[in-house]
C-alpha positions as CSV (number, residue, x, y, z in Angstrom):
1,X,0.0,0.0,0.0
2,X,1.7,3.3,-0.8
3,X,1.6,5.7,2.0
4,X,1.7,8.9,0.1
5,X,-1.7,7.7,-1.3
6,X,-2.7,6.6,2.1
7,X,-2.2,9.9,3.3
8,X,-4.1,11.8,0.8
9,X,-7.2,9.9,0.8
10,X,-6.9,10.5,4.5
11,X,-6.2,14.3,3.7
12,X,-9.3,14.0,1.2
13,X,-11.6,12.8,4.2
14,X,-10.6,15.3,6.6
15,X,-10.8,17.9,4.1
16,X,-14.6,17.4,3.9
17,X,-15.0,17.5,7.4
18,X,-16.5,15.7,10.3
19,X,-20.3,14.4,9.0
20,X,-19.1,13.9,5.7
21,X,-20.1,10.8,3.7
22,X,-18.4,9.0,1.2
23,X,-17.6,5.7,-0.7
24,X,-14.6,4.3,-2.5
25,X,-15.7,5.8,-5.6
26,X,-14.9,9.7,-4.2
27,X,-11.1,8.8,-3.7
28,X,-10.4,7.5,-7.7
29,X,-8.2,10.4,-8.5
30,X,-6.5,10.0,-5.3
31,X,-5.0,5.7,-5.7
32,X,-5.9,2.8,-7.2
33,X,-9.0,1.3,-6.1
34,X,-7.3,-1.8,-4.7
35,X,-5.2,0.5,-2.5
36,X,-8.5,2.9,-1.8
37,X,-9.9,0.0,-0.1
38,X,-7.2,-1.2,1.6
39,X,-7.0,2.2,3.0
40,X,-10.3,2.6,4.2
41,X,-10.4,-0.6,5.6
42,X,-7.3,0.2,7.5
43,X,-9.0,3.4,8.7
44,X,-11.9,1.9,9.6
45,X,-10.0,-0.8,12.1
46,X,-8.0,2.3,13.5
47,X,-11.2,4.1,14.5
48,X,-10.9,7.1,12.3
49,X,-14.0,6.8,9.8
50,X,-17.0,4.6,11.0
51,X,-18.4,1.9,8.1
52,X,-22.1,2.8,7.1
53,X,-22.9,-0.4,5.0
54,X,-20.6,-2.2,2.3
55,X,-19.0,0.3,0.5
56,X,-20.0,3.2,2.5
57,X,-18.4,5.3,5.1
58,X,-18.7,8.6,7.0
59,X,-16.2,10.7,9.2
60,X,-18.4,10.6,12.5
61,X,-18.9,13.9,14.2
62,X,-19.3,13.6,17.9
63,X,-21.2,15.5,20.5
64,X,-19.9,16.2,24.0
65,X,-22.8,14.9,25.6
66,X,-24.6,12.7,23.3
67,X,-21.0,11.4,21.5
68,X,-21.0,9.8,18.4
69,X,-23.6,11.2,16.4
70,X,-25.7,9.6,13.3
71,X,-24.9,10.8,9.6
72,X,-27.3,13.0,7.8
73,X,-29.9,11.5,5.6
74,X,-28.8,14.0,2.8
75,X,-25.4,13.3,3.0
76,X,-26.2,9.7,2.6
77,X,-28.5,9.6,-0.3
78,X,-25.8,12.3,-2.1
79,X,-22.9,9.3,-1.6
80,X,-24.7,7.4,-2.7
81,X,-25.9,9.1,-6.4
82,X,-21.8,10.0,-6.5
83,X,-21.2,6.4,-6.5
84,X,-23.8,5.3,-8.8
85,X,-23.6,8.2,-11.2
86,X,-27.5,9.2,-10.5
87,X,-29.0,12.5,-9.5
88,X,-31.7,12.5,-6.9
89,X,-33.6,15.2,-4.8
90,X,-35.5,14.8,-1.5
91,X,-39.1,14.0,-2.0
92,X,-42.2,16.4,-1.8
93,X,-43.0,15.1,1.8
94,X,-39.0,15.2,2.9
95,X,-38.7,18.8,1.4
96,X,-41.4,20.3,2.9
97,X,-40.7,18.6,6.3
98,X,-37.3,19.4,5.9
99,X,-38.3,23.5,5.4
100,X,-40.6,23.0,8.3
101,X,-44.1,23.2,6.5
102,X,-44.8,19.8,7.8
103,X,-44.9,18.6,10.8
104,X,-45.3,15.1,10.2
105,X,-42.0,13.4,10.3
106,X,-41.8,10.6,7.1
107,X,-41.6,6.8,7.7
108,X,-38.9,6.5,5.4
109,X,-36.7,8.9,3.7
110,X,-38.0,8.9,0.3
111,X,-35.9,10.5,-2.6
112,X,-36.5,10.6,-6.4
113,X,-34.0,9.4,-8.3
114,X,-33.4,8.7,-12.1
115,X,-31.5,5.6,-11.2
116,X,-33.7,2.3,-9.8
117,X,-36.1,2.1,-7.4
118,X,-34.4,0.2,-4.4
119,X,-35.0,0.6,-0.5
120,X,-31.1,0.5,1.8
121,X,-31.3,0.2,5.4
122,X,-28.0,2.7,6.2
123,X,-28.3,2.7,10.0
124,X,-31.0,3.7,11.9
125,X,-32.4,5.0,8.6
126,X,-34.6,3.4,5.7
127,X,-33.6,5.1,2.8
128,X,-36.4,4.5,-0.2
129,X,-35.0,5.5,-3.8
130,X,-38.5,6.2,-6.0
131,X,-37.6,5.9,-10.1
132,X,-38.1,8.9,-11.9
133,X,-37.7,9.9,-15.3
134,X,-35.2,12.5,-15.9
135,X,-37.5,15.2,-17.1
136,X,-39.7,14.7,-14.0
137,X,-37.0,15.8,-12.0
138,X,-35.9,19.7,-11.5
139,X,-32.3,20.8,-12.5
140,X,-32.2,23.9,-9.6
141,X,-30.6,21.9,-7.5
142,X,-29.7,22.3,-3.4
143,X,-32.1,24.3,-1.5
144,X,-33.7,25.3,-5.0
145,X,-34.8,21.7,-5.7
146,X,-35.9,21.7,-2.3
147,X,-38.2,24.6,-2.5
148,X,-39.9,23.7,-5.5
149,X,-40.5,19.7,-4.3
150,X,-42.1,21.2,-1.1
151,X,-44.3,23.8,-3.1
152,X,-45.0,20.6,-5.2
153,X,-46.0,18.5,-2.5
154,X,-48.3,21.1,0.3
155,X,-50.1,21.8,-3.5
156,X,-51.5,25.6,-5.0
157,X,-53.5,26.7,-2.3
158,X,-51.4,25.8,1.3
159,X,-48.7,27.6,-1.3
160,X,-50.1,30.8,-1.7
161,X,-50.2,31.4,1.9
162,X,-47.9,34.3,3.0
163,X,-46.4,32.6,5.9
164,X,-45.7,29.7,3.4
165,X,-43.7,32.1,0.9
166,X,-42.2,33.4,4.4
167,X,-40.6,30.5,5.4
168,X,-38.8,29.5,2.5
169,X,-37.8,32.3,1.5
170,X,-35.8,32.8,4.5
171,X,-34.4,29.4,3.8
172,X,-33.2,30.5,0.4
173,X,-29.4,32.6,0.5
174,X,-29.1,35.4,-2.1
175,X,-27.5,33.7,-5.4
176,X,-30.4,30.9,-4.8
177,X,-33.3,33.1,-5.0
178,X,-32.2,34.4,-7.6
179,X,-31.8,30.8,-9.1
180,X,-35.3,30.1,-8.5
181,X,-36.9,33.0,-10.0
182,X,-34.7,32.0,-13.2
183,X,-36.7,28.1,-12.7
184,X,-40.4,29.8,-12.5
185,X,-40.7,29.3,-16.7
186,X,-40.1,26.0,-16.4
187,X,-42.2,25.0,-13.6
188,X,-46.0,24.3,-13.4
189,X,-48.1,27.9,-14.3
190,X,-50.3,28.0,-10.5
191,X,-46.0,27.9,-9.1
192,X,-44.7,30.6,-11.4
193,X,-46.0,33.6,-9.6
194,X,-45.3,31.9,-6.3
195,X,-41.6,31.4,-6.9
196,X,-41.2,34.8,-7.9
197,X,-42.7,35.9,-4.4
198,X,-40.1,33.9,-2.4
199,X,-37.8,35.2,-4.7
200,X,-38.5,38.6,-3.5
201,X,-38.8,37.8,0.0
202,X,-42.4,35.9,0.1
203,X,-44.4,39.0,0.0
204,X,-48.1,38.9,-1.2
């Protein structure tokens, strides 16, 4: 095993920080994959990364009090899509639970994907992958995607509520406002107006 490659992968993980997810797949630049396994195995013995489920690893983050804490559900299903060369998004009901418009927390963690429709226990989480077709799934992407799934999902009339617009439009930074303004011709007509509320704040 070569150490200099042992070392950057290790550089690599640390790099992304403590919560970060990741498979073998992340580290090809970095070493052979014969020698990226090796490593991680190695890692995983020492106690430096923890082992998700074959193949996949995170760099745990610990808590003072409650220690070692679980990955995030994101952070899983994005490994995941690097690995497999697939996009997905959260769900309808994930994205507007996630942005706080629901308050009903899912059974599983559902995300649409325009890979194959598969369920992986990863932990204490079930993580459900729905099939999509490409074109049913929006190219925004990060908090943008997550917007317009939740507008999706609470449907035309829960989203024309001002405390609706409100609340994700404080979730929104700047440059991704801006982002989903430039989406509205693309989305369904009873969103377009909407979007461009949020994008301005969530006034009326």
């Amino acid at each position: 095993m070569s150490a200099t490659a042992s070392k950057e992968i290790m550089r690599r993980i640390q790099r992304g920080g403590a919560g970060s997810v990741f498979t073998g797949s992340d580290f090809a630049a970095a070493a052979p994959r014969a020698t990226v396994d090796q490593t991680l195995s190695r890692l995983t013995r020492a106690g430096r990364i923890r082992r998700l489920a074959r193949g996949l690893y995170d760099y745990p983050r610990t808590h003072e009090k409650l220690g070692t804490l679980a990955p995030a559900p994101d952070d899983i299903a994005q490994a995941i899509a690097r690995r497999d060369n697939i996009r997905v998004q959260p769900s309808g009901e994930a994205a507007a639970n996630a942005l706080g418009l629901s308050t009903q927390v899912p059974a599983k963690l559902v995300y649409l994907t325009d890979g194959p429709s598969r369920t992986l226990r990863v932990g204490k989480y079930t993580i459900q992958f729905q099939h999509r077709s490409p074109g049913r799934l929006t190219d925004a992407g990060g908090a943008v995607t997550l917007a317009v799934n939740a507008l999706q999902y609470v449907g035309p009339d829960e989203a024309r509520r001002p405390e609706v617009k409100r609340a994700i439009s404080r979730s929104l930074k700047d440059e991704e406002k801006r982002r989903l303004a430039a989406s509205a011709r693309r989305l369904p007509a009873w969103m377009q107006t909407i979007v461009r509320d949020i994008a301005m704040g969530g006034s009326e």
